[in-house]
C-alpha positions as CSV (number, residue, x, y, z in Angstrom):
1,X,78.5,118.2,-155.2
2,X,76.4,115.3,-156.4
3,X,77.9,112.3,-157.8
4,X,78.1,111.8,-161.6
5,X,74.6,111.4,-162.8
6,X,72.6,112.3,-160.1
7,X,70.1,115.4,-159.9
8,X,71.3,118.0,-156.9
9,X,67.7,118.3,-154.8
10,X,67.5,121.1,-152.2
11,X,65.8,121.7,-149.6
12,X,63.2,124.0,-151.7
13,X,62.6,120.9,-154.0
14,X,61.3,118.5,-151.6
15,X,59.3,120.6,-149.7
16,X,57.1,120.2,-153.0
17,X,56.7,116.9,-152.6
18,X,55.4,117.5,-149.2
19,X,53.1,120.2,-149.3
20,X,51.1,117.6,-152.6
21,X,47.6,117.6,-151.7
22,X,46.7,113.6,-151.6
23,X,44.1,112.5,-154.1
24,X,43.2,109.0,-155.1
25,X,42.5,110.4,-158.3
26,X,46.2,110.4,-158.7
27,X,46.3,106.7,-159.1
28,X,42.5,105.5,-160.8
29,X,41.4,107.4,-163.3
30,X,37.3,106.2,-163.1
31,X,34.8,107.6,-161.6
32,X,32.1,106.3,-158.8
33,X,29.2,104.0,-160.3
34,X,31.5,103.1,-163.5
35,X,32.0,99.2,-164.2
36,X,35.5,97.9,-165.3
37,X,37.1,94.9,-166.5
38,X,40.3,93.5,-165.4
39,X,42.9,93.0,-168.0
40,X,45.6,90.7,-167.5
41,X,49.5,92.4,-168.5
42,X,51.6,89.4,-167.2
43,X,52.3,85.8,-167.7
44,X,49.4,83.9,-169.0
45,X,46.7,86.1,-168.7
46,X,48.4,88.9,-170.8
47,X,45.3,90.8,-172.7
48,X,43.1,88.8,-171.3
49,X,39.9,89.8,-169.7
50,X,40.7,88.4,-166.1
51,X,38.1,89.9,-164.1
52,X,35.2,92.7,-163.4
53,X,34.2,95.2,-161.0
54,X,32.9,98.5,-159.6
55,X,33.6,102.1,-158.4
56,X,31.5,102.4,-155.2
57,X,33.0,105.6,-154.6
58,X,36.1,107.8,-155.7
59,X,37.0,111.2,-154.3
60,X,39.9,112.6,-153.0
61,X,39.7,110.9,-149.7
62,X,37.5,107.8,-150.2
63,X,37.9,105.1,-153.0
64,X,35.5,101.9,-152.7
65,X,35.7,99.3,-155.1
66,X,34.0,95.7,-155.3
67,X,35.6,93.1,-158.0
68,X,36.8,89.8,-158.7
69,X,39.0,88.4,-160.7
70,X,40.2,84.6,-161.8
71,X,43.9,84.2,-163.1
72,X,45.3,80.4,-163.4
73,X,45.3,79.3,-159.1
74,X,44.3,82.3,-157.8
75,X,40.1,83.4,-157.3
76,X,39.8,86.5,-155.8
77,X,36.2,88.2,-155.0
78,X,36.7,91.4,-153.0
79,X,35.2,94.8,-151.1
80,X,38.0,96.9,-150.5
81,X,37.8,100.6,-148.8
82,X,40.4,102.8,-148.4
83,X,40.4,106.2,-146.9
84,X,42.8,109.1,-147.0
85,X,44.1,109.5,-142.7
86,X,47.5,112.0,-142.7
87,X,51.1,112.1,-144.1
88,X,53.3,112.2,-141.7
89,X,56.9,111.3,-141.8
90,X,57.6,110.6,-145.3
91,X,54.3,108.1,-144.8
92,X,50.8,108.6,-146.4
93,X,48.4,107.0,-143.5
94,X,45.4,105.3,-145.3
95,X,42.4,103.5,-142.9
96,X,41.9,99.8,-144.9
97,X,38.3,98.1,-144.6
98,X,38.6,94.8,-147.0
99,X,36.5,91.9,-147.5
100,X,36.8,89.0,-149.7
101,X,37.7,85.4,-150.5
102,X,41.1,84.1,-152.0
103,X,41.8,80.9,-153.2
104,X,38.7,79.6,-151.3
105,X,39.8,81.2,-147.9
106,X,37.7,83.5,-146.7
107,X,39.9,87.3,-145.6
108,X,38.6,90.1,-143.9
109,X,40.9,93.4,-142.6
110,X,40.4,96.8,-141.0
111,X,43.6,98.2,-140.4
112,X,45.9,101.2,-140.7
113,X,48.4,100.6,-144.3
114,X,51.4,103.0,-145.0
115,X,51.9,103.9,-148.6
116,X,55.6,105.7,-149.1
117,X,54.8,109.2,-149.9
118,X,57.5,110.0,-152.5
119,X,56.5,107.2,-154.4
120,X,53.0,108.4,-153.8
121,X,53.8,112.0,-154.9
122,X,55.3,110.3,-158.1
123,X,52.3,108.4,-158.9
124,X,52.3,105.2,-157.8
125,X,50.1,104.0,-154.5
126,X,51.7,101.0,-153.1
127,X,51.3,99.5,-149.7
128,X,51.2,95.9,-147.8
129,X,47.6,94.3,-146.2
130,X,46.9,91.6,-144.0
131,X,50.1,91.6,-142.0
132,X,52.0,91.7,-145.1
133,X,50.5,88.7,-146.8
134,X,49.1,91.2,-149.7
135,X,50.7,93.9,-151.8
136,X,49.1,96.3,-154.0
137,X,50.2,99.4,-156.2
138,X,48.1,101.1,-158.4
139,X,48.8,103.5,-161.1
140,X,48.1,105.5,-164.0
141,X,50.4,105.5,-166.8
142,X,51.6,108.4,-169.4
143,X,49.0,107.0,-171.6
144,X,46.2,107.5,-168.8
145,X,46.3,102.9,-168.4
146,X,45.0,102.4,-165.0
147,X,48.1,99.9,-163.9
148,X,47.5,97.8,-160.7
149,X,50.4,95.4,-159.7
150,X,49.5,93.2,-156.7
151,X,51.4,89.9,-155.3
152,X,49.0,87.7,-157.6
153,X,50.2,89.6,-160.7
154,X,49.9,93.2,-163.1
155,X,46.9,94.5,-164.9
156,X,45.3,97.2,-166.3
157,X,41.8,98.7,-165.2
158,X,39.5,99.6,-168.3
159,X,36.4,101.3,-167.7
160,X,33.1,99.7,-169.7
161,X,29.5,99.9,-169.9
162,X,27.1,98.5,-167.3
């Protein structure tokens, strides 16, 4: 019996969760070549246009995106690649390739991250970088927002022209 308020889940129910193909279309909703802006949704930079990028590349397996972005303290300019490796063990397995420049300090990374996979099957893509030093979880909300909250702060992702 489940305790007052909480939803009974079977054995049937969560073998759902892990038979869900793994897209990143499940968490940034633009396609390859489009342009975007950064838009601020906390603090200071709230609606505010706080940076600009790319989509390199966005399939299933692959998502490539170039950007910066400039919040108060914080300059970011970065390459980021991410591919799709395995689930395994209530883990999604993505290979990270990142470039950039924070705060005037030059990063760079290749290394395996672990996103959780029920919070992946749910629709949000979160995972730590750079021994930890870097957190990122991206999004897309009922309203189809492209959300990305990282240790620097939230925003939304809005596709424009070239």
């Amino acid at each position: 019996m489940a305790a007052i308020g909480l939803p009974v889940i079977n054995a049937s129910q969560t073998r759902l969760y892990a038979d869900t193909a793994f897209s990143f279309r499940k968490y940034f909703d633009l396609n390859s070549g489009a342009h975007f802006h950064i838009i601020g949704s906390s603090g200071f930079s709230t609606d505010r246009i706080i940076g600009q990028g790319q989509v390199l590349q966005l399939d299933d397996r692959n998502l490539h995106l170039r950007f910066n972005s400039t919040v108060p303290s914080v300059n970011i300019h970065a390459d980021v690649r991410l591919r799709f490796i395995k689930r395994e063990q209530g883990k999604i397995h993505l290979d990270l390739v990142y470039k950039g420049n924070a705060r005037g300090t030059p990063e760079e990374s290749r290394e395996i991250v672990l996103a959780d996979a029920f919070l992946a099957d749910n629709g949000y893509l979160s995972f730590y970088y750079l021994n930890r030093a870097h957190f990122i979880q991206a999004s897309i909300t009922s309203a189809g927002v492209n959300k990305f909250v990282t240790d620097w702060g939230g925003s939304r992702i809005e596709a424009t022209s070239p």
